[in-house]
Each structure stands twice: as structure tokens, then as C-alpha cells.
Phi, psi and omega in degrees: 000138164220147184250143194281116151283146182218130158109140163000040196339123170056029165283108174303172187254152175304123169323139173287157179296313154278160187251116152218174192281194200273333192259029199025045146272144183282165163045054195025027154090022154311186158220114169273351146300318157310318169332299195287357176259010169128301177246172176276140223189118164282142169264163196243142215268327176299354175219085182265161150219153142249156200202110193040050153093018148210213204260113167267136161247164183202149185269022178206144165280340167325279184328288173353294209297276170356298213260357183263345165257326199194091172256359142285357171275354172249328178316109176313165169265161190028053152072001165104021178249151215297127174278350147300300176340285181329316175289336182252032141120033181184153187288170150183158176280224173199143185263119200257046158249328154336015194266162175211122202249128152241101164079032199052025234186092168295143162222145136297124156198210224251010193137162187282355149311299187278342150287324242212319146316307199285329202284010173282340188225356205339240217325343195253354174280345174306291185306327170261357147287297168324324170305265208347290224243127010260013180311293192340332191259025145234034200250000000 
């Protein structure tokens, strides 16, 4: 008997492509359809979707529906992970009261603290997440 290695001895694994909780609902179980209408808004586990590896809740089957014709258009940037993080080379989670619609386009971030940061440069923290992502998510 023997065992197969693949990959880098102590190579961290790769991150998931979504920010989800441990039983993988995004965004902390937020409706990320709601965002784009304004608020932060919990979703309810009776109006589920899965979508790229994890679980969306949303607080209407309406939103469901919504976000079920077209979830890169609701679908948080950089997989939901604080977009500040993001901008300075590395992941972190998000308080998913932290939000922002840019340009048609959710960001997420890590407090409203951590908001009040990113929102200093918004456009130029855009550009350096987008450098960032997805390497990050082997950092």
C-alpha cells in the first residue's frame, strides 16, 4: 500500500470561490437580490438556490427567481469576500451589513469600518481586486 501526493508538501488548499459559512451558505445567509434593491436583507432557507458551490438564500421566491435568470448579475465580486481584503493581496469575511452596489456590481466587506476604508478609493480598490482575483484564493 502507498500514498499518492499531488501537489506542494504544506501547499495551503486552495480557498472556496464563494465566501460561505461552514454548512456553505453564501454571504451569510444574506439576499443578495435585496442588495441590489437597496437593503441588507436575511434570506430565508425556504427560498434556496445553489450556485457555484454553495447555498443562496433569498427572502422572497420572487428575489429566487430573480437571482436564478441571472446570478452574476446579483452574485457578489470576489466570491463575497471583504473587497478590501481583496484589494490588498488576501481574503477575509464580511459582515453582510458592509455592502455597496458599484456601477451595478455588489461588494462586500469586512465592517463598516473596513468600508469606510475601501470607500476611499472605491475605484482604485476595484482595480486592485480585480489584479488580486483569484489568486487570492490560493494565498
Amino acid at each position: 500500500m502507498f500514498t499518492l501526493f499531488t501537489g506542494a508538501a504544506g501547499a495551503a488548499p486552495q480557498k472556496p470561490a464563494v465566501n460561505s459559512t461552514a454548512d456553505g451558505v453564501a454571504v451569510r445567509g444574506y439576499d443578495v437580490v435585496a442588495y441590489h434593491d437597496g437593503q441588507a436583507v436575511e434570506g430565508d432557507a425556504r427560498y434556496e438556490r445553489v450556485w457555484n458551490g454553495a447555498r443562496w438564500r433569498f427572502s422572497s421566491a420572487a428575489n429566487r427567481d430573480r437571482f436564478a435568470a441571472a446570478p452574476e448579475k446579483f452574485a457578489p465580486q470576489f466570491g463575497g469576500y471583504c473587497a478590501y481584503a481583496v484589494s490588498r493581496g488576501y481574503t477575509a469575511d464580511i459582515d453582510p451589513k458592509a455592502f455597496k452596489i458599484v456601477d451595478g456590481a455588489l461588494y462586500l466587506n469586512y465592517s463598516l469600518g473596513v468600508q469606510r476604508s475601501w470607500e476611499r478609493d472605491v475605484q482604485g480598490n476595484i482595480v486592485k481586486g480585480r489584479q488580486h482575483w483569484p489568486a487570492v484564493l490560493n494565498k
